[in-house]
VOLONU-344526 format. One record per residue (C-alpha): residue number from 1; x, y negated, z. Coordinates in Angstrom, 3 decimals, padded with zeros to 6 digits. Layout:
tigu num NUM | u X | v Y | w Z
...
END
This chain:
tigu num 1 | u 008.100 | v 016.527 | w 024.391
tigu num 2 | u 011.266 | v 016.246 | w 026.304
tigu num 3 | u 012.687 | v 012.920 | w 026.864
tigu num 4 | u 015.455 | v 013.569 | w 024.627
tigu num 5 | u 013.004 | v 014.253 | w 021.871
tigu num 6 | u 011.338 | v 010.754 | w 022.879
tigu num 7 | u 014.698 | v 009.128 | w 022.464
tigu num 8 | u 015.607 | v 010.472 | w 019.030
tigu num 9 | u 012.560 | v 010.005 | w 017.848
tigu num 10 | u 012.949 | v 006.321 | w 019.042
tigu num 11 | u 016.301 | v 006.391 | w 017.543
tigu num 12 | u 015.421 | v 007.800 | w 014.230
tigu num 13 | u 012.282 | v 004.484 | w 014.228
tigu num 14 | u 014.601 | v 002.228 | w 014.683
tigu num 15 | u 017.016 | v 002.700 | w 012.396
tigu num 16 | u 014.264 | v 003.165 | w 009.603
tigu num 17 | u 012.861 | v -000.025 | w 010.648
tigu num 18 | u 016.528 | v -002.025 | w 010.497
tigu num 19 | u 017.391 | v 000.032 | w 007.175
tigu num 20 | u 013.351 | v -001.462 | w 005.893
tigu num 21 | u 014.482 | v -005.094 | w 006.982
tigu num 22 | u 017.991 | v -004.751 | w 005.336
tigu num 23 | u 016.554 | v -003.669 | w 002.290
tigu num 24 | u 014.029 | v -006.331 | w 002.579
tigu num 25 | u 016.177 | v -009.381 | w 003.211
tigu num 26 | u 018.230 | v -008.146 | w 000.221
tigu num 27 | u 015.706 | v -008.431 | w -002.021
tigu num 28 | u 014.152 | v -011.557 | w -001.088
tigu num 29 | u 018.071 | v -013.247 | w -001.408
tigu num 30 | u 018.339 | v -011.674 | w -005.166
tigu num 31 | u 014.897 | v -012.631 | w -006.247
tigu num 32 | u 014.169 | v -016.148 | w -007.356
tigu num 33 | u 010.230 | v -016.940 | w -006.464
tigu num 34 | u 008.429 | v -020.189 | w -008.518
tigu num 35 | u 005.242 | v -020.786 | w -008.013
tigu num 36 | u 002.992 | v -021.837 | w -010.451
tigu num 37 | u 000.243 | v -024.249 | w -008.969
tigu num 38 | u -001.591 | v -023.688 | w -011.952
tigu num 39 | u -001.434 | v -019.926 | w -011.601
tigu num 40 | u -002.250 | v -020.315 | w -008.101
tigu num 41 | u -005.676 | v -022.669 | w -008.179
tigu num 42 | u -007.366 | v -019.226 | w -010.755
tigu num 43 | u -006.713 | v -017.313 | w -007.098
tigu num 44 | u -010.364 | v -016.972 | w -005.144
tigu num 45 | u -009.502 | v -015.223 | w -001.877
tigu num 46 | u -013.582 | v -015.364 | w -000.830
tigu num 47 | u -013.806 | v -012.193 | w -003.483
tigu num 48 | u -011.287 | v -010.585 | w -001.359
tigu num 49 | u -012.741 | v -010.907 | w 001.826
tigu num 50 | u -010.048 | v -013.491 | w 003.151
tigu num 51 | u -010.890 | v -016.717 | w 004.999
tigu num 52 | u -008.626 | v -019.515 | w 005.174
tigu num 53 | u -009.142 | v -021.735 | w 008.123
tigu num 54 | u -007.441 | v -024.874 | w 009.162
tigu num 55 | u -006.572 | v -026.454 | w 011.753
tigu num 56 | u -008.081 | v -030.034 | w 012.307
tigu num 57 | u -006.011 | v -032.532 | w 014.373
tigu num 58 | u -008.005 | v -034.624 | w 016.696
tigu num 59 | u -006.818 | v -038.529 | w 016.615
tigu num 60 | u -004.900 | v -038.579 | w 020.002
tigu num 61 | u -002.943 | v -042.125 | w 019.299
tigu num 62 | u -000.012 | v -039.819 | w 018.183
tigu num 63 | u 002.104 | v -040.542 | w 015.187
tigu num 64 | u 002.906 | v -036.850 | w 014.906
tigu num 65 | u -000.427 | v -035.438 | w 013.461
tigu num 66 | u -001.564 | v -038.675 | w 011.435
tigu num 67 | u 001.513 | v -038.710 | w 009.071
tigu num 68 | u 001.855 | v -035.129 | w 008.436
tigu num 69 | u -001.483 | v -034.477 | w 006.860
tigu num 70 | u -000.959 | v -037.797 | w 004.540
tigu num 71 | u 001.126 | v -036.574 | w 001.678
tigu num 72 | u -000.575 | v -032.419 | w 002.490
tigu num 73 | u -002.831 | v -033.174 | w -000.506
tigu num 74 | u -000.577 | v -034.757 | w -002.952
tigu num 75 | u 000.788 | v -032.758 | w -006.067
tigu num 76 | u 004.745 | v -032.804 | w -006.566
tigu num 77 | u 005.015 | v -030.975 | w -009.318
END
């Protein structure tokens, strides 16, 4: 392949990547998403072979990581 092949080719990528992400954004701005925590508890994701894993802070006498995971478990809606 000559190396203006390579760089067309390169070209042509990029462009269908940027027209991809265009089309993308445009669709997340004209759809409106709720979600349903109701909806949303019926998901299992061990059937599908996903693991969730979070991360545990470690009490380091910062106020950072001891308020944030206060009001993580509490429903506002």
């Amino acid at each position: 392949m000559r190396a203006t092949d390579s760089k067309k080719a390169s070209i042509v990528t990029e462009r269908k990547q940027e027209k991809y992400d265009e089309v993308l954004k445009g669709w997340k701005e004209d759809t409106k998403i709720k979600v349903v925590k109701k909806e949303w508890k019926k998901v299992d994701f061990k059937d599908q072979g996903i693991t969730i894993t979070t991360s545990k802070t470690s009490d380091t006498g910062s106020d950072s990581g001891s308020d944030a995971g206060s009001d993580a478990g509490a429903d506002s809606g």
